[in-house]
C-alpha positions as CSV (number, residue, x, y, z in Angstrom):
1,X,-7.2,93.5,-91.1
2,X,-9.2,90.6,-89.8
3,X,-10.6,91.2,-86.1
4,X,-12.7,88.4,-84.7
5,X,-15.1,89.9,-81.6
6,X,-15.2,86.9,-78.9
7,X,-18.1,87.0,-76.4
8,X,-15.8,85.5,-73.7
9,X,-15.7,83.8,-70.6
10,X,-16.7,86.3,-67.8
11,X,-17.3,85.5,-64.4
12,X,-19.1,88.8,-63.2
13,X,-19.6,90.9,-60.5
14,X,-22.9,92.7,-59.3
15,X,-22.7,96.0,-57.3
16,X,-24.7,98.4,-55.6
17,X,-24.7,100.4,-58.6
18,X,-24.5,97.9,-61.4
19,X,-27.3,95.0,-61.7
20,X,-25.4,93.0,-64.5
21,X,-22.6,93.4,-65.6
22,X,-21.6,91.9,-68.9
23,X,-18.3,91.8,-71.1
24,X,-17.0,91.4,-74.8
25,X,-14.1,90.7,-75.9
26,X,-12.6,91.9,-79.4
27,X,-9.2,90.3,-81.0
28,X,-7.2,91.9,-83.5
29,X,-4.9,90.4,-85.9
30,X,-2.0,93.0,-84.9
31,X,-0.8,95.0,-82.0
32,X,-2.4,98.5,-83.5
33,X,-5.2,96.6,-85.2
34,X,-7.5,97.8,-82.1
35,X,-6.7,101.1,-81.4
36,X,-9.6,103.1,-83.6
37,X,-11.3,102.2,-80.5
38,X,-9.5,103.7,-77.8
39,X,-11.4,107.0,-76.3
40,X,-9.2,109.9,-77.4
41,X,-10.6,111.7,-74.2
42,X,-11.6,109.8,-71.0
43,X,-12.1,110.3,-67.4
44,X,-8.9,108.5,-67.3
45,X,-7.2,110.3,-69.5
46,X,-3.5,111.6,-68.5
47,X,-4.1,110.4,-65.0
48,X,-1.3,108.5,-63.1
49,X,-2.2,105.5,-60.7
50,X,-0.9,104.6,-56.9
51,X,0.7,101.1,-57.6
52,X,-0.8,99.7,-54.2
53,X,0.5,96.9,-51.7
54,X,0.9,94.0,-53.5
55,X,1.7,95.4,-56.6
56,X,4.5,93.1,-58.8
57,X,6.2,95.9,-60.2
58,X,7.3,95.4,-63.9
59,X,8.8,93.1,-66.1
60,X,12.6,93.3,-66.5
61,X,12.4,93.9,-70.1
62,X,10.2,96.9,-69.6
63,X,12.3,99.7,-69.5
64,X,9.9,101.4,-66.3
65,X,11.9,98.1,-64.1
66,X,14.7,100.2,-64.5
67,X,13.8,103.7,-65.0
68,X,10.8,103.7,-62.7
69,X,7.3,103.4,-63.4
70,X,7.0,107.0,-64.2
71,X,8.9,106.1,-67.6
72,X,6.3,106.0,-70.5
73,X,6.3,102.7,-71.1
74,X,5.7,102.0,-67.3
75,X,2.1,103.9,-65.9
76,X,2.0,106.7,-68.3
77,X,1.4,103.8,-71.1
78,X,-2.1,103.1,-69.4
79,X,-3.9,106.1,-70.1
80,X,-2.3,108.2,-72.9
81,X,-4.9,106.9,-75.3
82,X,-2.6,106.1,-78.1
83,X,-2.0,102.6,-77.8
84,X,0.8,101.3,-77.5
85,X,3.8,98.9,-79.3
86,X,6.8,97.1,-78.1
87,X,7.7,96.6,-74.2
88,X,5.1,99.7,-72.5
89,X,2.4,98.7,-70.2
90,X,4.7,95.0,-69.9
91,X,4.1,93.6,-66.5
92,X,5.7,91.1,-64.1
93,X,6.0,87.6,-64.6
94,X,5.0,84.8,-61.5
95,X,3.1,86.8,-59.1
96,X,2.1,83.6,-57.0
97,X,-0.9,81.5,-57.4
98,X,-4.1,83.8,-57.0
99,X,-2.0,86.8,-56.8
100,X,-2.6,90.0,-59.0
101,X,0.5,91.1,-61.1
102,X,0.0,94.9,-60.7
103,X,-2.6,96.5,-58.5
104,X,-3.4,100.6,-59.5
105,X,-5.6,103.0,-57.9
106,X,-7.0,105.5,-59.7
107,X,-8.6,108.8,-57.9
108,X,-11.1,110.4,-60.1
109,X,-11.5,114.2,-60.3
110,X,-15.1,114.2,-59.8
111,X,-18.0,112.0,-58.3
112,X,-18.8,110.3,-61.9
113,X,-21.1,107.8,-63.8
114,X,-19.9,105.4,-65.8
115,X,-20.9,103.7,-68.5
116,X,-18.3,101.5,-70.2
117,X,-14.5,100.6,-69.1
118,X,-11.8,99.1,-71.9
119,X,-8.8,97.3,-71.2
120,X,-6.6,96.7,-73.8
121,X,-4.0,94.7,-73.9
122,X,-1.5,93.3,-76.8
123,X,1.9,92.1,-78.1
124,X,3.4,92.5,-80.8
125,X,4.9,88.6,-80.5
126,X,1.2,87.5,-81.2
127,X,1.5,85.2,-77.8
128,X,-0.5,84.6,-75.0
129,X,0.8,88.1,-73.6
130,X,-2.3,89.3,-75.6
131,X,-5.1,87.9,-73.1
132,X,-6.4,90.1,-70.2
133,X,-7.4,88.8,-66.6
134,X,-8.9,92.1,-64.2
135,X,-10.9,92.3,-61.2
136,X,-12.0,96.2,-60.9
137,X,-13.0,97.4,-57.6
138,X,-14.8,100.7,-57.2
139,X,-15.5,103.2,-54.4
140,X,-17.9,106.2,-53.8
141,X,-16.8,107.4,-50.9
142,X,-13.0,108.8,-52.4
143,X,-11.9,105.7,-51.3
144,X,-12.5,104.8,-48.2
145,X,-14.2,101.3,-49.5
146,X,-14.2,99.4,-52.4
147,X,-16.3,96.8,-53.6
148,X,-15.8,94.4,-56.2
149,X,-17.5,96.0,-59.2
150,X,-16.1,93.2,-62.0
151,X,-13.9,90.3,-62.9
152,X,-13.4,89.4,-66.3
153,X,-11.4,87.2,-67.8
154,X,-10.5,87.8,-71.9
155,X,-11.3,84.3,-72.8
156,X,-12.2,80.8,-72.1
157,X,-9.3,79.0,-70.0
158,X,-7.4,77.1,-72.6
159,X,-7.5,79.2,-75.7
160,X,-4.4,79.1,-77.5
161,X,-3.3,82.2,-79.1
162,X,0.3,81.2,-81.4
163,X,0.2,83.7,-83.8
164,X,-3.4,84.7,-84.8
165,X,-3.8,87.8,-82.5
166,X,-1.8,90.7,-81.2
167,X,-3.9,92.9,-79.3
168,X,-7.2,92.1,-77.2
169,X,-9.8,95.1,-76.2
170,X,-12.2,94.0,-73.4
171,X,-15.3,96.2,-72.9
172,X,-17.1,95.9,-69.5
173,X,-20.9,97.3,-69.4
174,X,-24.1,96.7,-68.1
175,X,-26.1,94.5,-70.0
176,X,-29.2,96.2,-69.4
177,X,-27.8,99.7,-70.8
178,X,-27.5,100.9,-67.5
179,X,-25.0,102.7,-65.3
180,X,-21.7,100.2,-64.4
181,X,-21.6,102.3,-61.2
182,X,-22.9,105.6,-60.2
183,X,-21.1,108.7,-58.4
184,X,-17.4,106.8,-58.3
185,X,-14.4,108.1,-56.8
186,X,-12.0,105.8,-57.2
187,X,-10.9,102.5,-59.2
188,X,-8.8,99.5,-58.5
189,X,-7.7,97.7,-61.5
190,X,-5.5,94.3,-60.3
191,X,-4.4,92.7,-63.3
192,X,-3.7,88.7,-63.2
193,X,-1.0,86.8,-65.4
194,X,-2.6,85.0,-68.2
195,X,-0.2,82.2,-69.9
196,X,1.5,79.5,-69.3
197,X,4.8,80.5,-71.7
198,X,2.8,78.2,-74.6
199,X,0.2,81.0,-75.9
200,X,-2.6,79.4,-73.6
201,X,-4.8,81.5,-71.7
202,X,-5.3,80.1,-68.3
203,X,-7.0,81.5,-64.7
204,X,-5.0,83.0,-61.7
205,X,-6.0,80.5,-59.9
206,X,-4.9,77.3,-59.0
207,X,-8.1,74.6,-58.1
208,X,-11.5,76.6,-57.9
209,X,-11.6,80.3,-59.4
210,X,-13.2,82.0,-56.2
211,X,-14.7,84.6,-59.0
212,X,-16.3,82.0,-61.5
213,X,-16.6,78.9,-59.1
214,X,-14.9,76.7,-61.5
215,X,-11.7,74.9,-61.7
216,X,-10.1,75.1,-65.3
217,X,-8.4,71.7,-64.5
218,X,-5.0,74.0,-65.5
219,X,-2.1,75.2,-63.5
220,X,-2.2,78.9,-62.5
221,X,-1.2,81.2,-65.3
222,X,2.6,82.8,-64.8
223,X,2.9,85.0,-67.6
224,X,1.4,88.5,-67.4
225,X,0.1,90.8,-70.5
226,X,1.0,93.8,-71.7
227,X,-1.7,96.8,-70.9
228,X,-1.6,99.3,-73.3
229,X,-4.6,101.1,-72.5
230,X,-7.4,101.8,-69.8
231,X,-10.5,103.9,-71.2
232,X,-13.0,104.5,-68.2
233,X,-16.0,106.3,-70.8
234,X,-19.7,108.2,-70.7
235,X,-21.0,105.8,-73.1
236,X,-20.8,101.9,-74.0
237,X,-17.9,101.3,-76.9
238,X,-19.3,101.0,-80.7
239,X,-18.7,97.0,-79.7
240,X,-22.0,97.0,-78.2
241,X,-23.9,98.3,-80.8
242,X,-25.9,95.8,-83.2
243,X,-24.5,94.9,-86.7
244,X,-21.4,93.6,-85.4
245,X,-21.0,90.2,-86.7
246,X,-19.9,87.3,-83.9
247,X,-17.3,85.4,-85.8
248,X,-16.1,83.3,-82.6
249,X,-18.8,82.9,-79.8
250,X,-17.0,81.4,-77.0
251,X,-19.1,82.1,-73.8
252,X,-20.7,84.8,-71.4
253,X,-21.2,83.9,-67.8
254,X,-23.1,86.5,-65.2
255,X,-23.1,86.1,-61.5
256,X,-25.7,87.5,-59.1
């Protein structure tokens, strides 16, 4: 299967605990092309978010709209580390201009170190579901702050995706080989729409992105993705490593 690895368009956040933060971005030509990549053991592995104020619920097709979002395809489709297919991990349609689709808050057993965190999202409709939008906050204090720890954004505002890709795995990192944050208790993921029902990826945000500082010169996006896995791991993803070829170069933004 082809896969094309996409250094994409991150606006990016520094923290206390993480000096530069970088991301990549990996395409794959089918929902389960990417999923040889998903951590079969994480520190978020099995764990069940809060949804948190704010949070958009789930898409009417996805069976967790009905059933709740204990229903696997609703929060237990995050961090099974299968992968997934079909409607799981399908979130809400027109959050609002700026506004996050679903907002999750995970508590972590233990004060930890992290090195890499993968988002992976998909459809098996090969649409602009496939693109991913997050700001992660973290905390080391077992939540009593947060601090914006990254925001990354899959690809480069106006990407069309019509039938070329179903699944999308973002890896987040420091670019340096360092720590993305040190002795964390918690994480925030808030998860953006990213299409305008025409396979283009498009920002949250309508006029200037208050993350990147640019205006796409596109409406806000209204369609949200489908998540089908959150790996939070020891070590940076095999996508870091040398050797991999970059077939589509699109761009990597940092900001101090």
């Amino acid at each position: 299967m082809r896969k094309v690895l996409i250094v994409a368009l991150a606006a990016l956040i520094t923290s206390p605990a993480a000096a530069a933060v970088t991301s990549k971005t990996l395409h794959g030509a089918l929902g389960g092309s990417l999923n040889s990549y998903l951590a079969a053991s994480d520190y978020l592995s099995g764990l069940i978010p809060t949804e948190l104020p704010g949070d958009n619920g789930w898409h009417p097709a996805n069976p967790a709209a009905s059933n709740g979002s204990l229903d696997p395809a609703g929060l237990p489709a995050f961090t099974n580390d299968s992968g997934e297919s079909g409607l799981a991990g399908l979130l809400n349609d027109f959050p609002g201009a700026g506004l996050p689709t679903k907002i999750v808050q995970y508590d972590l057993a233990n004060p930890t170190d992290i090195r890499a965190i993968r988002i992976l999202t998909g459809n098996d409709g090969l649409d602009g579901r496939v693109f991913a939008t997050t700001l992660i906050e973290v905390s080391t204090d077992n939540g009593s702050n947060f601090t914006d720890l990254a925001y990354v954004e899959s690809d480069l505002p106006g990407t069309i995706n019509s039938g070329q890709w179903g699944s999308t795995l973002v890896t987040v990192t420091d670019d340096a080989g360092g720590y993305l944050a040190t002795g964390a208790t918690n994480l925030i993921f808030n998860f953006y729409a990213v299409d305008n029902t025409g396979g283009e990826y498009r920002d949250p945000f309508d006029g200037v992105n208050p993350y990147t500082g640019v205006d796409d010169g596109l409406t806000a996006a209204i369609v949200a993705p489908l998540v089908w896995e959150i790996d939070v791991v020891p070590e940076p993803t095999a996508l870091g490593l040398a050797g991999i070829a970059l077939i589509g170069l699109a761009a990597a933004r940092r900001r101090a």
